[in-house]
C-alpha positions in Angstrom: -11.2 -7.8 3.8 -11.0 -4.2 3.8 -13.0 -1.6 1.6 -12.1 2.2 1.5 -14.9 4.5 -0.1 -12.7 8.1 0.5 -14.6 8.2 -3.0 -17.7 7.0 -3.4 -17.3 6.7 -7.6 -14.0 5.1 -6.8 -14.0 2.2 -4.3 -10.9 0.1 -3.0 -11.3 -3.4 -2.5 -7.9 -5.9 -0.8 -7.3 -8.1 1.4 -4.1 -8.7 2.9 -1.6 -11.6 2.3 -2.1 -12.8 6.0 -5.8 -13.5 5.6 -5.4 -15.2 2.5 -2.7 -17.3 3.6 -5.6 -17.8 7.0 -8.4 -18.6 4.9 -6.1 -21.1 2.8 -4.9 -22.8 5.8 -8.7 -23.2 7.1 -9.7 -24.6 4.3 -6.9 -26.7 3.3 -8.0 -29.8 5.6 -11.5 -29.5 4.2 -10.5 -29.7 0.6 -7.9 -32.3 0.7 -10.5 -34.4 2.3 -13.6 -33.4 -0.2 -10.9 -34.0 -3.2 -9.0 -37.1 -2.1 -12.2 -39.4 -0.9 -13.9 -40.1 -4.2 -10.0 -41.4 -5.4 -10.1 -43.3 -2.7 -13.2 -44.6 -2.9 -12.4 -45.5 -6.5 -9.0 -46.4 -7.0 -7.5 -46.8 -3.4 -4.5 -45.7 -2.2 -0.8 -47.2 -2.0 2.5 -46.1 -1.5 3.1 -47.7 -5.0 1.1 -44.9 -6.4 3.5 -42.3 -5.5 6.4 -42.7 -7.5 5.2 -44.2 -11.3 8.8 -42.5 -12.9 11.0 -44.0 -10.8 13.4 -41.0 -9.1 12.8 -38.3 -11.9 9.2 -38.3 -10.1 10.3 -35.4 -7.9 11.8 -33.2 -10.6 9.2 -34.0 -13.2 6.4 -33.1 -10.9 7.9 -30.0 -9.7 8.5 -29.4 -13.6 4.6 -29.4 -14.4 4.1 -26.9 -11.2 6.3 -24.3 -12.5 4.4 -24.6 -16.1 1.0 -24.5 -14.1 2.3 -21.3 -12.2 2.3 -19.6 -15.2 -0.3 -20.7 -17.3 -2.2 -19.7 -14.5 -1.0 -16.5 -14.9 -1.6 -16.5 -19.0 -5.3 -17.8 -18.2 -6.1 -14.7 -16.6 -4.5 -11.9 -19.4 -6.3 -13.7 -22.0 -9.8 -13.9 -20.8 -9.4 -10.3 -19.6 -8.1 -9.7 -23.3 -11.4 -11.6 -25.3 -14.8 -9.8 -25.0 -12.6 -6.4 -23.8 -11.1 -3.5 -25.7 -7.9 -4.3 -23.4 -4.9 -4.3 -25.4 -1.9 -6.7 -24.5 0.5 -3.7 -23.7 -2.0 -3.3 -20.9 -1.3 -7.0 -19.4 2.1 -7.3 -17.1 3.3 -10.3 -16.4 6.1 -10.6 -13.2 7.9 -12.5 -10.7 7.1 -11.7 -7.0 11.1 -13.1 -6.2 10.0 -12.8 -2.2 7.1 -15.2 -2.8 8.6 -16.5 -5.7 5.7 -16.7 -7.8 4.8 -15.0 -11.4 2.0 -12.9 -10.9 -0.2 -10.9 -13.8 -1.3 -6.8 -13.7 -4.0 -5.1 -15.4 -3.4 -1.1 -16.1 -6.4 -0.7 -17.7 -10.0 -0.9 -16.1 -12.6 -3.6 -17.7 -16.4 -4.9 -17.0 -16.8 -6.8 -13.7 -18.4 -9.8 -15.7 -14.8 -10.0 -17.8 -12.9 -9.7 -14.5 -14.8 -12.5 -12.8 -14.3 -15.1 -15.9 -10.9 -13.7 -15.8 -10.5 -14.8 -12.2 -12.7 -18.3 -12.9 -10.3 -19.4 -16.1 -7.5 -20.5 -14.1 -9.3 -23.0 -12.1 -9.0 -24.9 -15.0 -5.6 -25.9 -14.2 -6.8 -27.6 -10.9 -10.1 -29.2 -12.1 -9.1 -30.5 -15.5 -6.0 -32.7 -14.3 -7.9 -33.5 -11.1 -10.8 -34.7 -13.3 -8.4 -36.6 -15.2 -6.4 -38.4 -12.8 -10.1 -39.0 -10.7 -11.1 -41.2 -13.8 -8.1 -42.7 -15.0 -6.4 -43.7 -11.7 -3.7 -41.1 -12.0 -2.8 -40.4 -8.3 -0.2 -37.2 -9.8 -2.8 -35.6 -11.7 -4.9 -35.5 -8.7 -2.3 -34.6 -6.8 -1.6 -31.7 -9.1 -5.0 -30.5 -9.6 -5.8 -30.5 -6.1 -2.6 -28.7 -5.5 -4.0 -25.8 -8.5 -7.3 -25.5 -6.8 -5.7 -24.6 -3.3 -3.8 -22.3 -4.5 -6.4 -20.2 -6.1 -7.4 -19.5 -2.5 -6.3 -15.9 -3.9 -8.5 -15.8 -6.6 -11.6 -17.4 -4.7 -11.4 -14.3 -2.3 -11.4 -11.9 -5.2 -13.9 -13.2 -6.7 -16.1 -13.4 -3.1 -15.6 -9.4 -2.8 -16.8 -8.8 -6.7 -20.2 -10.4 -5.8 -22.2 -7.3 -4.4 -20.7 -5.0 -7.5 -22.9 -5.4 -10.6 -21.3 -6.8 -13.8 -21.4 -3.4 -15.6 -19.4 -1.7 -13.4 -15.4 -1.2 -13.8 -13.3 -2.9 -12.7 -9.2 -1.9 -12.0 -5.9 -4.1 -10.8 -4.8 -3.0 -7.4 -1.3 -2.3 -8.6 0.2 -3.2 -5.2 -1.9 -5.4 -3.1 -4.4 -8.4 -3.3 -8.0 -6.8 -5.1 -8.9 -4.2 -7.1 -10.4 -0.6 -7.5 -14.0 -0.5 -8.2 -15.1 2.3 -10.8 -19.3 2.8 -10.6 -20.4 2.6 -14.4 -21.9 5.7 -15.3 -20.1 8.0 -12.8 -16.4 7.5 -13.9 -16.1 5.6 -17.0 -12.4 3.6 -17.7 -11.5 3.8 -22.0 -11.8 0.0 -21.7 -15.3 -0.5 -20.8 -18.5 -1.0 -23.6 -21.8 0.1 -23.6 
């Protein structure tokens, strides 16, 4: 993670793509295991499981990924939007074609506390359908949830170097790389913020 404070009122926060893609392989092992045991342990597993609509599995599954990609996405503007003065030509929404993923911007500043439910909302599209398919014996649920909550390796991060900043300071998109800018509340106040 790297932090420049040329200004001390005005602090960059980022990691790079390379260490997030190093964490995520780190911890990939770890959280398959932690996510997959209690199915097993409750449902068992077969190579039955795998394929409950017949060939269209493939297609249908890959179908639901692409809607979770960007209601991912739509998690994030909205939360930033409630409990903000954000407005919603403030919120970009894009497609990274290189990684080939939708991605959301911020223009505007907002409170730390908004940013960091911002950043939490999404993990909603991994633990809900992981929750579901845990109780229910629903192997592609799991499957997808588990597959949601890796992904959000991103997020995690961002949400790791928010921690030491308190929740009324300001908080901007990194237009080009993975974090933010960090505005100190009371020295260099963004239009979105509220006392």
């Amino acid at each position: 993670m790297e932090q420049n404070t040329s200004n001390s009122n005005y602090i960059e926060e980022t990691i790079s793509l390379s260490r997030v893609n190093l964490y995520s392989a780190i911890i990939f092992l770890p959280i398959i295991v932690v996510l997959t045991l209690p199915y097993y342990f409750e449902w068992g597993l077969s190579i039955s499981d795998f394929n409950p609509f017949g060939i269209s599995s493939s297609l249908i599954f890959l179908l639901f990924i692409i809607i979770g990609m960007f209601l991912h996405e739509f998690l994030h503007a909205i939360t930033w939007l409630i409990g903000s003065d954000l407005k919603w030509e403030e919120i970009q929404f894009g497609i990274k074609w290189k990684a080939m993923a939708p991605y959301v911007h911020c223009s505007s500043p907002m409170r730390v506390s908004n940013y960091r439910t911002g950043i939490l909302m999404p993990f909603l599209v991994g633990i809900l359908p992981y929750l579901f398919g845990l109780f229910w014996g629903r192997i592609w649920f799991t499957l997808y949830g588990m597959l949601f909550v890796i992904s959000a390796m991103g997020d995690f991060l961002s949400l790791t170097m928010l921690m030491k900043y308190k929740k009324q300071d300001l908080v901007k998109d990194h237009p080009d790389k993975i974090g933010f800018y960090i505005i100190k509340k009371g020295k260099k106040n963004g239009k979105n913020s509220r006392d």
